[in-house]
N, C-alpha and C positions, 0 to 999 in steps of 0.2 A: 472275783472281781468282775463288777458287767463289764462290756466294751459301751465305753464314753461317745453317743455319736456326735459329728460336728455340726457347728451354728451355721456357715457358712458353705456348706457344698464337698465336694470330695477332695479329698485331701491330693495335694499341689506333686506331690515324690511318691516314690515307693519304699526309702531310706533316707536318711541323713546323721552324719556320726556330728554327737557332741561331746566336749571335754576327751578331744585327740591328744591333748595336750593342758595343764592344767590353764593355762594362758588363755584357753579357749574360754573359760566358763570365768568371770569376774563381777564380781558381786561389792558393794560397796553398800552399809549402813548408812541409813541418814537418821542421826542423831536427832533425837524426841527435844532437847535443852545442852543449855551453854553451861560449861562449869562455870562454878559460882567463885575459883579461884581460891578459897579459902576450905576448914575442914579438914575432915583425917581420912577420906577417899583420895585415893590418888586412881584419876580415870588416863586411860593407858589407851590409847587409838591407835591400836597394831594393825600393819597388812601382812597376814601370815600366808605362804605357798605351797601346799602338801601336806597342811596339819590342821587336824579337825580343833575344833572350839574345846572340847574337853583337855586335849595334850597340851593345847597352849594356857590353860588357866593351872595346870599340872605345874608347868615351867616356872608360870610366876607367882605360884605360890613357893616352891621351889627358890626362887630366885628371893621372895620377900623371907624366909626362915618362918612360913607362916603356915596354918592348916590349908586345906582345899578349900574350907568354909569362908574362910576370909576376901576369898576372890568369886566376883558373880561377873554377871555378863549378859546383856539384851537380848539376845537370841545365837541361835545354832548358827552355826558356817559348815559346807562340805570341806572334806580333807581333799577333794582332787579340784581343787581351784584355787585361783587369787583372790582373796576374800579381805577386805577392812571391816574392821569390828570393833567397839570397845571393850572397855574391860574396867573393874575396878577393884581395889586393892585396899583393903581396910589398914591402915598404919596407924593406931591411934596415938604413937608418938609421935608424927609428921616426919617420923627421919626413913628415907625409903636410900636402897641398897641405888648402887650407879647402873642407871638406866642401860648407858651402851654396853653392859653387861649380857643384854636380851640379845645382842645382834645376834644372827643366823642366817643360816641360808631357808630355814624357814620363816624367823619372824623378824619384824623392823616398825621398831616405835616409830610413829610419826609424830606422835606426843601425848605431853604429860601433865597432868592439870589436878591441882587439888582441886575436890566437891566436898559441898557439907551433907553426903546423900549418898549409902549405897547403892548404885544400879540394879533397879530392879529388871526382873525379865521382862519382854514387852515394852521398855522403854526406849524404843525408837520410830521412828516418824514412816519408816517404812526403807525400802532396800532399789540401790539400783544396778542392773545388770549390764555386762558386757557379754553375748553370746557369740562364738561364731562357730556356724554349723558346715562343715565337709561333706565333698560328694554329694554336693544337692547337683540331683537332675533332674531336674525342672525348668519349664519355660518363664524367662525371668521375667516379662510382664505381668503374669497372670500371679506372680510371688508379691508382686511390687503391689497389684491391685488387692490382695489378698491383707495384706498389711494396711495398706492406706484403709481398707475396711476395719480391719479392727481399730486402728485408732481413732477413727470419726464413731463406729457402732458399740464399742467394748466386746467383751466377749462373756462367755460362761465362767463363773468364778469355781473352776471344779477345784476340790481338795487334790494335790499332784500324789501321783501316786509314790513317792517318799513316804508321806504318813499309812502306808499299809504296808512297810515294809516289804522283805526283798520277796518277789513273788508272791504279794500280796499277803503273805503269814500270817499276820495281826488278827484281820477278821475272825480267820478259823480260831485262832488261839483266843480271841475277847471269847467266843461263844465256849471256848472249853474253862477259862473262867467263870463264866453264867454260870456254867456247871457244876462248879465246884472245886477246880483245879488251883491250887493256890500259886500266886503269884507273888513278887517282890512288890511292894508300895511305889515305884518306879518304875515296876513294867503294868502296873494295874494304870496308872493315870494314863501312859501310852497305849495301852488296847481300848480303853474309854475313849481315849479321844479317836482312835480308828476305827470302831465300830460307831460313834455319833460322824464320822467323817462319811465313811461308806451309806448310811443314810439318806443324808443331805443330796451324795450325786446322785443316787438313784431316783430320788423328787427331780432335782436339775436335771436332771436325762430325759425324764417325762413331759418336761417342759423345754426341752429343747425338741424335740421331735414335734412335740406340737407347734414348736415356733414361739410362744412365750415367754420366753427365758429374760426377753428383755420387754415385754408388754404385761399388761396388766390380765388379770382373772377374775372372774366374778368370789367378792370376798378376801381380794388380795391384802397382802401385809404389807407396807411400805418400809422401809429403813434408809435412817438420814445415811447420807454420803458420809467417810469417812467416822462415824458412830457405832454405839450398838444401840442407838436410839430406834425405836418403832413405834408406829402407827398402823391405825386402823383396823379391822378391814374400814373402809369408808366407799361409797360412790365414786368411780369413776368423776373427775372433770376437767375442767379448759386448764383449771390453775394445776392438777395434778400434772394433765400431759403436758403443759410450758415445764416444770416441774423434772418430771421424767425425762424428756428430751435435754437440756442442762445438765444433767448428770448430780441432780439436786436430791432425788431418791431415787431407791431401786427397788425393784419386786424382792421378794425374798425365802426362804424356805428354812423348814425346820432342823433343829439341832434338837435331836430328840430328847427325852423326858420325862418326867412323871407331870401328870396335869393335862390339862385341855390345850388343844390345836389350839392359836388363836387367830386360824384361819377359819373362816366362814364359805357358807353355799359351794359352786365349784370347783375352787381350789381346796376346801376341805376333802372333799370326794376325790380332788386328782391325787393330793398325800396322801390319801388312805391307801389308795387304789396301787400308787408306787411300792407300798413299802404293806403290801399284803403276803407275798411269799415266804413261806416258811422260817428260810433264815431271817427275815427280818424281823418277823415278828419276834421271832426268837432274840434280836439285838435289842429289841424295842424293850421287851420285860426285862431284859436285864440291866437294861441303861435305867428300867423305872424303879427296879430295886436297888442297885447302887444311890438311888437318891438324888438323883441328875432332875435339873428341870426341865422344862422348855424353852430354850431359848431361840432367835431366828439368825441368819446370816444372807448378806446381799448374793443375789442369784446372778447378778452382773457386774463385772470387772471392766475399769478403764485404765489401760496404761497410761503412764504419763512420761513427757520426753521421748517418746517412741519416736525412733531414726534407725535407720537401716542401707546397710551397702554393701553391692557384689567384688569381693576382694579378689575373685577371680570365677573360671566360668562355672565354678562348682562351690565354691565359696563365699558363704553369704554370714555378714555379719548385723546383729539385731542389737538395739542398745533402749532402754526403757530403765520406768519404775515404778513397784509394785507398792501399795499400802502393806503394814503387817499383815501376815497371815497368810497371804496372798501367792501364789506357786506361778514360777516362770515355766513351769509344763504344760499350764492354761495355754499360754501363747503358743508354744511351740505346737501344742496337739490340733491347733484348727491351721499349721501348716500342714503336717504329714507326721510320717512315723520316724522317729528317731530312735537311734540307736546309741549308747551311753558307752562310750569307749573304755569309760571309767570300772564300769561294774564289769568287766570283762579280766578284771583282776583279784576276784572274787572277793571286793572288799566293802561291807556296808558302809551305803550313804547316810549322811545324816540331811534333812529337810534343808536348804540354802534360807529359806524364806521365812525361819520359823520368827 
């Protein structure tokens, strides 16, 4: 894994522990659509405490007399937080088993709605967080100014290091795949996606160091705000940069592929240029023989709701919200370095964000 440098200057601490407690780290879904009220989905809006997104869809299949297959769900949650998530529940007799059956000390219906629509993955509008970080020693204006920057500038949309598993693992195991090494059809999608992940920030690295991360390059890709819409390259102009200041589009970079950049002049040269070292190149052929295209992703992130307060003089809590896809590690890493109270139990996380 490179080291990620930061957008904004040197980082604010020398530590900071998060998820002391699962209390500290809470995450809460926001729902993509409203149930339709009718239907043989029964969508299930649990805040589970100390149990990953797999155990609890375990429980309510469990709980329905139903396969594993029958219950899906919008994205992953960590097992060491307080997480709301939905869920749903294929009943295609509409007769579902009694709810306050589920109570636990890990899980609590908040409710219960028939849909005419399984939940698919990716179907939510995006995630919001409750952080609070311990032992921050740091001076708390320069934290304060630090934050007020990211929320007026955004930040670097780095992939969190979650998607390269623990100590980074994934990368080295995608390229022992390239190789030959056989895999499960469910760790082959997750080392693709971590080797197209590790990519991407090594371009975004390039261009944070140069300072572009949130400006344009000669030949740049544009992408609409919350989309996977692109444009361009095109000309620089007045209407882009009103544009770009709005937070109406962003610069962008590759998810690599087979096929052509469809970046052009400077910023082709500065991708190439990124992802010229051995292992890359080495990820690059492999991602173009699995059959992968090229696709682009925004090079800049804006929280939204971003609030923050000192709960005491080491104790700092951060409250925001991420579009899918998007990692609350972005934010944390242009504070300082933090320290994960949670993996100190030697137990993998799964991506909060996904």
């Amino acid at each position: 894994m490179i080291p990620l440098p930061l957008a904004f200057g040197d980082a604010l601490w020398d530590a900071a522990r998060i998820r002391t407690t699962p209390d500290d780290f809470q995450v809460d879904e926001l729902p993509a659509f409203e149930a339709t009220g009718e239907g043989e989905h029964l969508l299930l809006d649990i805040r589970k405490r100390g149990a990953n997104t797999v155990h609890v869809a375990r429980v309510l299949a469990q709980w329905a007399g139903l396969p594993e297959m029958a219950v899906s769900y919008a994205g992953m949650k960590d097992r060491h937080a307080v997480t709301t998530q939905r869920f749903s529940v294929h009943l295609p007799k509409r007769i579902a088993p009694d709810v306050a059956a589920l109570a636990s000390d890990e899980i609590q219906v908040i409710s219960a709605t028939w849909h005419n629509r399984k939940l698919q993955r990716g179907a939510l509008a995006g995630n919001r967080f409750r952080l609070v970080l311990r032992g921050v020693q740091a001076d708390h204006d320069r934290v304060d100014e630090r934050l007020q920057q990211i929320a007026r500038r955004g930040l670097p949309n780095w992939f969190g290091e979650q998607r390269f598993g623990r100590d980074g693992g994934n990368v080295p195991a995608a390229l022992a795949m390239f190789g030959g090494r056989r895999m499960r059809r469910d760790q082959r999608s997750l080392l693709l996606s971590a080797a197209r992940s590790a990519l991407f920030n090594r371009v975004l690295a390039a261009r944070v160091e140069q300072g572009s991360w949130d400006q344009p390059v000669d030949g740049e890709v544009w992408m609409l705000d919350g989309s996977r819409s692109v444009f361009g390259p095109e000309a620089y102009s007045e209407v882009l940069a009103e544009r770009l200041a709005r937070f109406d589009i962003h610069p962008s970079g590759p998810l690599w592929g087979a096929g052509e950049l469809r970046s052009s002049g400077e910023l082709a040269a500065l991708e190439q240029a990124a992802l010229a070292d051995e292992e890359s190149l080495a990820l690059r052929a492999g991602l173009e023989a699995e059959g992968l295209k090229q696709e682009r992703r925004a090079l800049r992130l804006r929280p939204a709701l971003m609030q923050h307060q000192w709960l005491g003089e080491q104790t700092l809590e951060i409250a925001f919200a991420l579009p899918p896809g998007c990692y609350a590690t972005a934010v944390l890493h242009e504070l300082g370095p933090i320290v994960d109270a949670s993996q100190e139990s030697a137990v993998q996380e799964v991506p909060a964000n996904a």
